[in-house]
C-alpha positions in Angstrom: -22.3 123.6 -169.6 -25.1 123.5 -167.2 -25.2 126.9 -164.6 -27.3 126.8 -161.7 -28.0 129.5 -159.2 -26.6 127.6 -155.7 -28.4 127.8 -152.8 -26.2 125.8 -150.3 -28.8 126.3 -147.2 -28.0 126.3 -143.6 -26.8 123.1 -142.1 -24.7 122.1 -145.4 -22.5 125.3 -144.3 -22.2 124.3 -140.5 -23.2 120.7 -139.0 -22.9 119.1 -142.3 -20.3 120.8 -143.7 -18.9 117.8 -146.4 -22.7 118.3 -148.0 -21.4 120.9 -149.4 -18.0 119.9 -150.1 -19.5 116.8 -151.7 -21.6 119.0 -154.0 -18.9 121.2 -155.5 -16.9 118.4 -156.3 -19.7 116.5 -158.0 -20.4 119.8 -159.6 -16.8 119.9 -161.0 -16.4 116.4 -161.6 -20.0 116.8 -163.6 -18.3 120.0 -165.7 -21.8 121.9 -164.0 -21.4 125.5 -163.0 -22.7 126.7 -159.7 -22.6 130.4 -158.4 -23.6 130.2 -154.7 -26.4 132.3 -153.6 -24.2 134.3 -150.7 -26.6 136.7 -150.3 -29.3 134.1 -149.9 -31.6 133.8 -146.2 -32.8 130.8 -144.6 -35.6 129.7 -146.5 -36.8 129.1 -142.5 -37.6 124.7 -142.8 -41.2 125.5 -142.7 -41.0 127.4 -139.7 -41.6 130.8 -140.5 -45.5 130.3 -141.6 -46.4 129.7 -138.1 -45.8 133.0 -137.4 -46.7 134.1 -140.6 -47.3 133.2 -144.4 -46.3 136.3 -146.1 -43.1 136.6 -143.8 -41.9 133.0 -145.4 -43.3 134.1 -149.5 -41.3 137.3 -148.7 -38.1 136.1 -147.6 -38.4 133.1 -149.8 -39.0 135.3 -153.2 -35.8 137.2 -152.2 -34.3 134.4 -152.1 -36.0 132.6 -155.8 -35.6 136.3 -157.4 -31.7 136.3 -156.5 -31.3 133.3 -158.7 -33.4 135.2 -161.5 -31.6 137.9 -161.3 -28.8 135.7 -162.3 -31.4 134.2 -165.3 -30.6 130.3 -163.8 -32.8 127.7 -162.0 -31.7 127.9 -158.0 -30.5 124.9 -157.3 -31.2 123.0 -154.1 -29.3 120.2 -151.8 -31.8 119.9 -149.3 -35.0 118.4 -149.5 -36.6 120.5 -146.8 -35.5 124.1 -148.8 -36.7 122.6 -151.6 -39.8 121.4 -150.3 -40.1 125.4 -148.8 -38.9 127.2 -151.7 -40.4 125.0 -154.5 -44.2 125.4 -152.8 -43.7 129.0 -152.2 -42.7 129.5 -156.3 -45.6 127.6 -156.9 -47.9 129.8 -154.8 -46.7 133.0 -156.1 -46.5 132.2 -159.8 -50.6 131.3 -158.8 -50.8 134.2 -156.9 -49.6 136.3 -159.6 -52.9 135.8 -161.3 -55.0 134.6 -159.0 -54.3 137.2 -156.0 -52.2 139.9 -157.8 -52.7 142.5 -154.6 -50.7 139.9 -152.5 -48.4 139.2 -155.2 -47.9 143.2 -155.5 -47.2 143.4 -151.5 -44.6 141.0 -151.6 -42.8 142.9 -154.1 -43.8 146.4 -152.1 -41.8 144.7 -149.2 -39.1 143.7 -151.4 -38.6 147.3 -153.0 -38.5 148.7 -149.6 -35.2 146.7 -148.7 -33.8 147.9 -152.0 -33.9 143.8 -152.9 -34.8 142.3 -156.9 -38.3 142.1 -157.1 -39.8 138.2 -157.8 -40.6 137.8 -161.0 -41.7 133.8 -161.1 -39.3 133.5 -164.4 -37.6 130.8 -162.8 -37.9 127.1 -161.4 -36.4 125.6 -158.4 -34.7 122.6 -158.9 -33.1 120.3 -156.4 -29.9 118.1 -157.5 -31.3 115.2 -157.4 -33.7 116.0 -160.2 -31.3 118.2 -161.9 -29.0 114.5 -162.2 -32.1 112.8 -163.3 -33.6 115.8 -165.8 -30.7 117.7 -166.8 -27.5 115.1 -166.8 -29.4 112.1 -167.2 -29.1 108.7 -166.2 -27.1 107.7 -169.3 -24.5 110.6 -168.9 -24.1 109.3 -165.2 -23.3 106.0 -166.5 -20.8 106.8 -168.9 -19.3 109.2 -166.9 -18.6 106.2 -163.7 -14.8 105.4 -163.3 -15.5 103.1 -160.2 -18.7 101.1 -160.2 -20.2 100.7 -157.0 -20.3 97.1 -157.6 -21.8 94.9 -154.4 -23.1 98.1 -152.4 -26.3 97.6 -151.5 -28.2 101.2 -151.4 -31.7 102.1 -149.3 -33.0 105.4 -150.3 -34.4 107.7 -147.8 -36.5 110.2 -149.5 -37.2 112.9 -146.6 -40.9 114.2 -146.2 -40.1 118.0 -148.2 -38.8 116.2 -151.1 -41.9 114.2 -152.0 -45.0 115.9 -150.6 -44.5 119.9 -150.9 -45.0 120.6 -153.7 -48.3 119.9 -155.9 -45.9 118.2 -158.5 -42.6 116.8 -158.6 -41.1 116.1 -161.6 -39.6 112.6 -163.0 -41.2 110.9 -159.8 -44.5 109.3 -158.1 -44.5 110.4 -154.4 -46.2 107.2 -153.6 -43.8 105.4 -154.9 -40.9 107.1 -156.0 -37.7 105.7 -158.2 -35.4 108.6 -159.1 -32.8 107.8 -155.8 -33.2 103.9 -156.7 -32.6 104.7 -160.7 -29.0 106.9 -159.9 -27.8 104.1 -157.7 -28.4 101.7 -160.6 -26.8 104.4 -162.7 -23.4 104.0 -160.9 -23.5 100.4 -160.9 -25.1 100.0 -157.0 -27.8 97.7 -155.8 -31.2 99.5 -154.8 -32.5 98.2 -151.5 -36.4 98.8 -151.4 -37.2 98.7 -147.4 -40.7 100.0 -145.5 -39.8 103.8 -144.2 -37.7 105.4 -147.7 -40.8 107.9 -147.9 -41.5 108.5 -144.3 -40.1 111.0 -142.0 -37.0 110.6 -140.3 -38.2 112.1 -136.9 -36.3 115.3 -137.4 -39.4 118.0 -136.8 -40.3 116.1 -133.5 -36.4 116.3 -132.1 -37.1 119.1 -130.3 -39.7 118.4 -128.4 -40.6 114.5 -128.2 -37.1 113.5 -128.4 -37.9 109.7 -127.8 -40.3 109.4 -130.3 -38.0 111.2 -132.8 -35.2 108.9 -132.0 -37.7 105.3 -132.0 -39.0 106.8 -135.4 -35.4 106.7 -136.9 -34.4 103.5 -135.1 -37.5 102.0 -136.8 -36.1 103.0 -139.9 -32.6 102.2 -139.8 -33.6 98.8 -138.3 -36.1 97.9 -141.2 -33.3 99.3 -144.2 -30.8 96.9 -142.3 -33.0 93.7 -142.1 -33.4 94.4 -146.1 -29.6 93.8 -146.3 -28.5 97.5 -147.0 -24.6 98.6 -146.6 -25.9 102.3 -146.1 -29.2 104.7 -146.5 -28.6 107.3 -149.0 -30.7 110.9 -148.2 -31.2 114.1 -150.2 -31.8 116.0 -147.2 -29.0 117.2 -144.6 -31.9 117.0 -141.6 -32.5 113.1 -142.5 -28.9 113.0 -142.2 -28.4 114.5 -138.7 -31.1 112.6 -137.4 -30.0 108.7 -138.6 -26.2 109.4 -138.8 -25.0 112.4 -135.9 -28.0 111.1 -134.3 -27.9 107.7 -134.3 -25.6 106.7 -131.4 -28.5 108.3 -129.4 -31.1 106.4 -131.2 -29.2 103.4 -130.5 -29.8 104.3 -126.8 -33.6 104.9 -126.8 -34.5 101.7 -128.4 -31.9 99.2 -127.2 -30.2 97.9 -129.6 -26.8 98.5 -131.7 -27.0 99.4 -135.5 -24.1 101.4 -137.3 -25.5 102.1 -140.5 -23.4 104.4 -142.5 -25.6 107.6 -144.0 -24.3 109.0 -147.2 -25.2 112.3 -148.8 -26.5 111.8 -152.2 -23.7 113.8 -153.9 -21.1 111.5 -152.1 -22.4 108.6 -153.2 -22.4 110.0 -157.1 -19.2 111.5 -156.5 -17.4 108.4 -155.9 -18.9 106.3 -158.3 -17.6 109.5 -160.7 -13.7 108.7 -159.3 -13.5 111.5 -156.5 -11.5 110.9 -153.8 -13.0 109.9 -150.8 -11.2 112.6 -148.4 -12.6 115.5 -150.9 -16.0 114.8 -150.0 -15.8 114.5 -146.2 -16.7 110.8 -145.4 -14.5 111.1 -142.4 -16.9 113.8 -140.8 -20.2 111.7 -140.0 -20.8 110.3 -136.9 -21.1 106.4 -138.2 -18.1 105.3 -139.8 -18.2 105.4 -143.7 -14.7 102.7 -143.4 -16.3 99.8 -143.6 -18.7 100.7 -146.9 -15.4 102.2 -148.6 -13.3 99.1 -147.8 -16.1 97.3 -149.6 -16.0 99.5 -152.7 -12.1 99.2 -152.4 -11.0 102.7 -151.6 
């Protein structure tokens, strides 16, 4: 059985709340093991460096060395905690050697709140490279009970997922497949369309809402036009912003578009025979009813 340390992350356990749903049911339905991280901290979206770097490595180790305490990869759902968690393993397993005095004040702050020390033993993993890596495309197909026959899918990446890190594994970040290759996997159409490796808008939302909002309309307009029947994301914040979002986005640039957005673990879970009400596709904002009438549900 596969065991993963579960880091479920902030917005899966409040604005998108079937996220996490969706990924202990794919975890069951998958016979995987997850043991949720409840002691785990924001990893902070990237935020926390602007203040200061060692504040996000030393919250951010706490967080990787919970998971080694429990000797298991942490497991992500998000592409923006992985992008923040996976580049600050991979600075501190360098820094290790590299800067050892750093490394050693880290773990100084660490001791001090009584918390594991970081150890860089581990690997942080997010699911959708734990389906491709660790279940494998060939387990996924065999393990389908109701091909997604005639849905057409269009990936949409998020910016953390691809660019973070120095390396990422089973995928090009130019040009990457591993989204396109599960939705082939469970029997769906891939839908290549221009913006499945650009940002959603999310980081400008705050404070240049328009452009935010004609960013994601550009993007749900372009994965229509290419025929899709819904984007597919890895990351919670592209969801909010092209699915809760998107009757706003509709506003700013004019037009209507209803474009059902689908968290990746939904998708798989479906195609894997769960229910549709155990994985929340009654909670977005856009309608998921007409993509499940077409998959017969």
């Amino acid at each position: 059985m596969l065991s993963y340390a579960y880091f479920p992350g902030c917005v899966a356990q409040g604005a998108c709340r079937e996220l996490h749903l969706s990924t202990m049911a794919l975890a069951s339905a998958l016979d995987i093991n997850l043991i949720e991280l409840k002691k785990a901290a924001c990893c902070g979206s990237g935020t926390y460096k602007e203040e200061s770097q060692l504040l996000e490595d030393t919250v951010n180790a706490r967080n990787i060395a919970l998971a080694e305490s429990l000797n298991l990869p942490l497991l992500t759902h998000c592409s923006t905690c992985q992008g923040v968690l996976g580049h600050v393993d991979e600075r501190l397993k360098e820094a290790k050697e590299s800067e050892p005095l750093y490394f050693d004040k880290i773990n100084g702050l660490l001791e001090k709140e009584s918390c594991s020390p970081y150890q860089g033993s581990t690997e942080v993993k997010h699911i959708l490279w734990a389906l491709v890596g660790d279940v494998g495309l060939e387990t996924l197909r065999k393990k389908v009970q109701k091909p997604l026959k005639n849905l057409k899918c269009a990936s949409f990446y998020g910016c953390y997922l691809l660019r973070a890190q120095k390396t990422i594994p089973f995928d090009d970040p130019v040009d990457p497949r591993s989204l396109e290759n599960i939705f082939e996997a469970v029997g769906a159409t891939p839908v290549i369309y221009d913006g499945r490796t650009q940002c959603c808008g999310w980081p400008l939302s705050s404070y240049a809402t328009e452009q935010s909002f004609s960013m994601a309309g550009r993007h749900l307009k372009a994965a229509i036009a290419a025929g899709a029947d819904c984007i597919v994301t890895p990351c919670p914040l592209c969801h909010l912003n092209l699915d809760s979002r998107q009757p706003e986005v509709e506003k700013v640039i004019g037009e209507k578009l209803g474009l059902p957005i689908i968290h990746l673990p939904q998708l798989v879970a479906l195609a894997l025979g769960v229910p549709p009400e155990e994985l929340g596709l009654g909670k977005h904002i856009v309608s998921t009813k007409p993509l499940l009438e077409k998959l017969g549900f």
